[in-house]
N, C-alpha and C positions, 0 to 999 in steps of 0.2 A: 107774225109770230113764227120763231125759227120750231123747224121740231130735228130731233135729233136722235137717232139711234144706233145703238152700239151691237157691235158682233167682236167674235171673234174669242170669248171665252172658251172654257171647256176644264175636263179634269185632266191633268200632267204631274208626272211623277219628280221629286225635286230636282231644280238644275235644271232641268227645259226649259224650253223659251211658247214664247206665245206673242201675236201681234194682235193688239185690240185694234178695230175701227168702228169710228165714230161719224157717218152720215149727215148730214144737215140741209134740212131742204130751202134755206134760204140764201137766194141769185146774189145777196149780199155778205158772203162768207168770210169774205175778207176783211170785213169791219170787222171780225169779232175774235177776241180775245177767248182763246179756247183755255180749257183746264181738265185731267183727269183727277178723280177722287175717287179713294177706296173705302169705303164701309165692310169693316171685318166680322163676324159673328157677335154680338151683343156690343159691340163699339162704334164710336160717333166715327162719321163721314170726314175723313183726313186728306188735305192736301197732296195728290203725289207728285202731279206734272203739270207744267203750264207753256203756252208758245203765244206771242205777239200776234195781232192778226195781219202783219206782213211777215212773220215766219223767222222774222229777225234776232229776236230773242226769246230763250227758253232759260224755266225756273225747274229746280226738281229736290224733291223733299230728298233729306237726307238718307235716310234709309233705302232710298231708290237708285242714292248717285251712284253712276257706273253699273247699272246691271239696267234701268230704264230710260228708253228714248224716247221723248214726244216729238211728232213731224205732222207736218199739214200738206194737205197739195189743194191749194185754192183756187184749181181749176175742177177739179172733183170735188169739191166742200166738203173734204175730209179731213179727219184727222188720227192719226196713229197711237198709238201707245206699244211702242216694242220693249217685250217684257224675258230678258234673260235671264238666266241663274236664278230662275225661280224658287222662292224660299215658303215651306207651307205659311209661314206668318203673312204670307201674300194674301193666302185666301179671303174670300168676301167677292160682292160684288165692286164691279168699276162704272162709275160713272161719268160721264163725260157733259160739259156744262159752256155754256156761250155767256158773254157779255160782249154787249155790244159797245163799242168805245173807239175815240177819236186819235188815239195814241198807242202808243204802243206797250203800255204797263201789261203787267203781267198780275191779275188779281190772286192771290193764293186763300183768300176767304169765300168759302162757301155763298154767304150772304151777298157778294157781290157780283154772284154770278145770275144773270138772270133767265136763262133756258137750262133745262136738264132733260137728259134720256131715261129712260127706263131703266137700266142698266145693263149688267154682264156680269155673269157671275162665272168666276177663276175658282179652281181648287185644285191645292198644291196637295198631293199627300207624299208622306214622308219615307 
């Protein structure tokens, strides 16, 4: 069972940046299809970023493109979430999420992730 835990939240004023990471304590890191997902104040758990677990390809919600990068270094069994031009509608917690897989898809569905962290909680204020 992979576990995974994120850092790198904190409160920031709009327009800064922040770099999340994401931990994983499984020697098998590179099998797995990572994803971040934001859960806002009283709102469901949304799609923001995703990478291959060869780091080949990455997916990123619209609202993210051009201000959020996802990276991995799967010699460290991490993975990034670098967050610029931060906008308070960012706030909420980030969560970061494993599925383990043979390919290199990018899952953007909650449901098909099968490991999660605890999360990280971001707050933008205005």
């Amino acid at each position: 069972q992979v576990q995974l835990v994120e850092s790198g939240g904190g409160l920031v004023q709009a327009g800064a940046s922040l770099r999340l990471s994401c931990a994983a304590s499984d020697v098998t890191f590179s099998s797995y299809a990572m994803g971040w997902f934001h859960q806002g104040p009283g709102k469901e758990r949304d799609f923001v970023a995703g990478i291959s677990p060869n780091g080949g390809n990455t997916l990123s919600a619209d609202p993210v493109k051009g201000r959020f990068t996802i990276s991995r270094d799967n010699g460290k069994s991490t993975v990034y979430l670098q967050m610029n031009s931060l906008k308070p509608e960012d706030t909420g917690v980030y969560y970061c999420a494993a599925d383990f897989r043979a390919d290199n898809f990018i899952p953007h569905n909650s449901i098909e992730y099968d490991y999660w962290g605890p999360g990280t909680q971001v707050t933008v204020s205005s």
